[in-house]
C-alpha positions in Angstrom: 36.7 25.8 74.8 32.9 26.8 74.1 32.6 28.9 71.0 30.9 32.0 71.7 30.6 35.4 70.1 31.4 38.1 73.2 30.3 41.8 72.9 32.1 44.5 75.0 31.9 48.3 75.8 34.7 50.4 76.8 34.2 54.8 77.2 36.2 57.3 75.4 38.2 60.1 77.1 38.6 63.4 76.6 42.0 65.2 77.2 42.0 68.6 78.4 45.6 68.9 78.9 48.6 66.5 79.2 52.2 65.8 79.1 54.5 63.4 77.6 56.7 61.2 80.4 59.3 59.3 78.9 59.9 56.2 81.6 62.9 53.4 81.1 60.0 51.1 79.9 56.6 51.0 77.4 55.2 50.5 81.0 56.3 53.4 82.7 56.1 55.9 79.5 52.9 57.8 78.9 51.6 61.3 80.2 49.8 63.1 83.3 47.1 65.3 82.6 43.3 65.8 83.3 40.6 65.1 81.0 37.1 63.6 81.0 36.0 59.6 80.8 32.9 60.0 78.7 29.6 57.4 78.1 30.0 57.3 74.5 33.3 55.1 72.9 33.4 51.9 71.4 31.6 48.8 71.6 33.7 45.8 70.0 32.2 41.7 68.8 34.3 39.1 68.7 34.5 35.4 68.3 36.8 33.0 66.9 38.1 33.0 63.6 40.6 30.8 61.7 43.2 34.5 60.9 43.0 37.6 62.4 40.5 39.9 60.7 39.2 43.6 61.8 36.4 45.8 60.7 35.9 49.1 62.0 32.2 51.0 61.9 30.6 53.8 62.2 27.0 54.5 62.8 25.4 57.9 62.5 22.9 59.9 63.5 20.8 58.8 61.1 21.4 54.9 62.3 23.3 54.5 59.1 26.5 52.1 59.3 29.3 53.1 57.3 32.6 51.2 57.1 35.5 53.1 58.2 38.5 50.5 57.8 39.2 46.6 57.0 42.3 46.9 59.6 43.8 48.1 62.2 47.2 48.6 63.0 46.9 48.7 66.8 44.2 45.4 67.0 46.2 43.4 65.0 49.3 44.2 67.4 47.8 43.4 70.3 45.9 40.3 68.7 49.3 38.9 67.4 50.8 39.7 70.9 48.5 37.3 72.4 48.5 34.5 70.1 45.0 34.3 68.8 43.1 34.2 65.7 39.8 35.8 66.2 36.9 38.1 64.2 37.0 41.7 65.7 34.2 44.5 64.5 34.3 47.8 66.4 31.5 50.5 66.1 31.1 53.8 67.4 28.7 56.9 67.1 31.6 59.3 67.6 34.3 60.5 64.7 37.5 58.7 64.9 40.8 60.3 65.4 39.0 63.7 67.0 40.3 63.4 70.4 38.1 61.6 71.7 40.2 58.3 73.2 38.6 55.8 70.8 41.6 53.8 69.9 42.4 53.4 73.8 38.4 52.5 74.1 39.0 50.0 70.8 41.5 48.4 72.5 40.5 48.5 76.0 37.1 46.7 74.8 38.3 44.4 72.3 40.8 42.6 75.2 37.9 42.4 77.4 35.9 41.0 75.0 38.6 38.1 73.7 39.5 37.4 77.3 36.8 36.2 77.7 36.1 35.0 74.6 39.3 33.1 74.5 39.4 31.6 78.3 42.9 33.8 78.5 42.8 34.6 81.9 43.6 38.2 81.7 43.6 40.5 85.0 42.3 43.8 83.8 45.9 45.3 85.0 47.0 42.4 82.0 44.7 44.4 79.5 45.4 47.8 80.5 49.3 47.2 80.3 49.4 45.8 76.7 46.6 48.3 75.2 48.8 51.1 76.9 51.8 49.0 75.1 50.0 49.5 71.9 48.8 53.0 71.9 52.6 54.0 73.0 54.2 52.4 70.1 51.9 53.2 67.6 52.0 57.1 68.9 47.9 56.8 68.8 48.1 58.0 72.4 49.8 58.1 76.1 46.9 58.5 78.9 43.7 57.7 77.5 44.3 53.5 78.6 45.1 54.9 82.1 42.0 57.2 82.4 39.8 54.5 80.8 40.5 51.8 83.2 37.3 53.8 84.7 35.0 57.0 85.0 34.8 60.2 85.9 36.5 63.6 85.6 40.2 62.3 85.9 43.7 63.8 86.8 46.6 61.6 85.9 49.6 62.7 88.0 51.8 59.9 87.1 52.6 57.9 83.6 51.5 55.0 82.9 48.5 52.6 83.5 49.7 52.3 87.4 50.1 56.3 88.0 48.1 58.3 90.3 44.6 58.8 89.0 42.1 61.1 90.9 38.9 60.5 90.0 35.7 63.3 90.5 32.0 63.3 89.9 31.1 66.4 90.0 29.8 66.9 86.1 26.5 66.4 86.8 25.1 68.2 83.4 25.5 66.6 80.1 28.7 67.6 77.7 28.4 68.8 74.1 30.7 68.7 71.7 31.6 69.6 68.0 34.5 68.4 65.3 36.3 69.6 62.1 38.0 66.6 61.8 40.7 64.4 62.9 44.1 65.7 63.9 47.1 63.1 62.9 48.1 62.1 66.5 51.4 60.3 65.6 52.9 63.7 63.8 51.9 65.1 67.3 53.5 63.1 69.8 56.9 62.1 67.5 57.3 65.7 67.4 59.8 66.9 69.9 59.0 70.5 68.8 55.6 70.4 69.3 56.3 68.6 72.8 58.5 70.8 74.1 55.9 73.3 73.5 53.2 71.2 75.3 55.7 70.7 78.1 56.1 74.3 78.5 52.5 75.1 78.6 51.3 72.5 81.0 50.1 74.1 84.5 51.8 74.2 87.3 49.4 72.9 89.6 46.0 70.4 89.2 42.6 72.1 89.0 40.4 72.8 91.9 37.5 71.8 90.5 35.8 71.7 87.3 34.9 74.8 86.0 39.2 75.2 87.3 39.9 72.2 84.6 38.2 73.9 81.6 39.9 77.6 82.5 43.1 75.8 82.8 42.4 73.4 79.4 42.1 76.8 77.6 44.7 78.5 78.4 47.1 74.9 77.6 45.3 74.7 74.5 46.5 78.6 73.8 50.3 78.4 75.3 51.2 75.0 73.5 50.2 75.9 70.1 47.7 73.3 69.7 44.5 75.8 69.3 43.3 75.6 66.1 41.7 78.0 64.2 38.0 76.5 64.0 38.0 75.7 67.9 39.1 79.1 68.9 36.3 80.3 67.4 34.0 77.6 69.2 35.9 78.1 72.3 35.5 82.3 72.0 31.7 82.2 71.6 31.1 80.0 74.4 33.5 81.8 76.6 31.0 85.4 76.0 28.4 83.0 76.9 29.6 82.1 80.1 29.9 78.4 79.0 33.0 76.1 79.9 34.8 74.3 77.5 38.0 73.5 75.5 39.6 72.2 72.8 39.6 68.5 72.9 43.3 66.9 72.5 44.4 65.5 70.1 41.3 66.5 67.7 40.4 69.5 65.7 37.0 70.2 67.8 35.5 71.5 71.0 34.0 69.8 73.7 31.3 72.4 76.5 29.8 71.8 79.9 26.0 71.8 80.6 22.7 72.4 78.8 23.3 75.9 77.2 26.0 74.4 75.6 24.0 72.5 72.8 22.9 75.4 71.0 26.0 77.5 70.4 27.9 74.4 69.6 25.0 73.9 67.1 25.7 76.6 64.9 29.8 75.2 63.7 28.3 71.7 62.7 26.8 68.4 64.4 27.2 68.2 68.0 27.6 65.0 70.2 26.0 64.7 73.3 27.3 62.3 76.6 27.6 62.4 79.9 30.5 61.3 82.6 31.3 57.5 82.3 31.0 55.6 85.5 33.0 53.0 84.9 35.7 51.5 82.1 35.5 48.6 80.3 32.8 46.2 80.4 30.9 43.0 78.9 27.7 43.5 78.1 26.6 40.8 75.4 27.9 36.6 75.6 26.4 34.7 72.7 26.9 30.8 72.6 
């Protein structure tokens, strides 16, 4: 086996609204919902190692890297899983734990990567189904694997990584979007409380189109008691301007649609800027 150092991308994805489906397997469990696939998430380097070692980063706007962890729980699952002893770093520009599917995107791209890395011979069905494994039992997430498997504006009418998925191109204009921190997703989902309530809320039929997604990501956000105080006052503002956008799920911030966006998001704190991903998971870098 050649030694090589192998670089991979995978996108983030945005939840607008979602709910929990409990199957008779890991497989079959996970959520429907809609939500965005979006161009930023996480790009992961691997090569071979003689343990198991993780590094999470950060860069910001500034360019500056800052270190964010030395582990990770779900990495080191799905690394032991497989059997291999490799050198993972991840880095992304967005915060982590905001709602913005980076721990599917983590794992999505760090499977690509060692796949190839590692000769494993992995289908990308093989990669979806254990990141969607790990995100399950950890309680990090339920749909973000399934939506990231590729781009666009998704709805997710069945569980799991083999469910229904729509998929729309019609967000032409680039999205905006602000934070106010992380929201603790486990406490979230093992919460059969707060699920019930997030049951309750979700809507009764799929949107139209996409200003339909953001009206009916509001009005979930609202009826299942996830709104929290900073993005209701995001969301508010934008809605006098006439501006779509929600509350992104599971994260204490706001995500908007088009160019007027920018500069009322501006003025609660720094805002992100993407567009709609094309595609999922990708290699983009092979060293030897």
């Amino acid at each position: 086996m050649k030694q090589r150092t192998v670089t991979a991308f995978c996108p983030g994805h945005i939840s607008g609204y979602f709910k929990r489906v409990r199957g008779e397997s890991v497989a079959s469990t996970g959520s429907i919902g809609a939500g965005i696939v979006i161009s930023e998430g996480v790009t992961v380097t691997v090569n071979p190692s003689d343990t198991i070692s993780v590094s999470v980063w950060r860069q910001e706007d500034s360019g500056k890297r800052i270190q964010y962890s030395r582990t990770s729980p779900l990495l080191e699952y799905v690394l032991s899983k497989l059997g291999v002893t490799i050198s993972v770093m991840t880095e992304c520009r967005l915060p982590i734990g905001a709602g913005f599917g980076l721990s599917a995107a983590a794992l999505l791209a760090t499977l690509t990567a060692v796949n190839l890395c590692m000769d494993l011979g992995l289908t990308p069905r093989d990669i979806a189904l254990l990141a969607h494994e790990a995100e399950v039992v950890h309680r990090t997430g339920l749909g973000d694997v399934a939506a990231c498997q590729s781009g666009g504006r998704v709805v997710r009418s069945g569980p799991g990584i083999d469910g229904a998925i729509t998929r729309t191109f019609d967000l032409t204009e680039p999205l905006y979007a602000v934070s106010f921190g992380p929201i603790f997703t486990p406490s979230v989902l093992g919460s059969q409380e707060q699920m019930d309530r997030v049951s309750a809320a979700y809507p009764p039929f799929p949107p139209e189109n996409a200003e339909d997604f953001f009206r009916i990501s509001r009005l979930f956000a609202e009826k299942s008691g996830l709104l929290t105080r900073d993005a209701r006052a995001v969301i508010m503002q934008c809605s006098d301007n006439n501006i779509p956008a929600s509350m992104t799920m599971l994260g204490n911030g706001v995500f908007a649609y088009g160019q007027e966006a920018q500069a009322i998001l501006s003025a609660f704190g720094e805002v992100y800027t993407f567009t709609v991903a094309r595609s999922g998971a990708r290699i983009i870098g092979e060293y030897l």
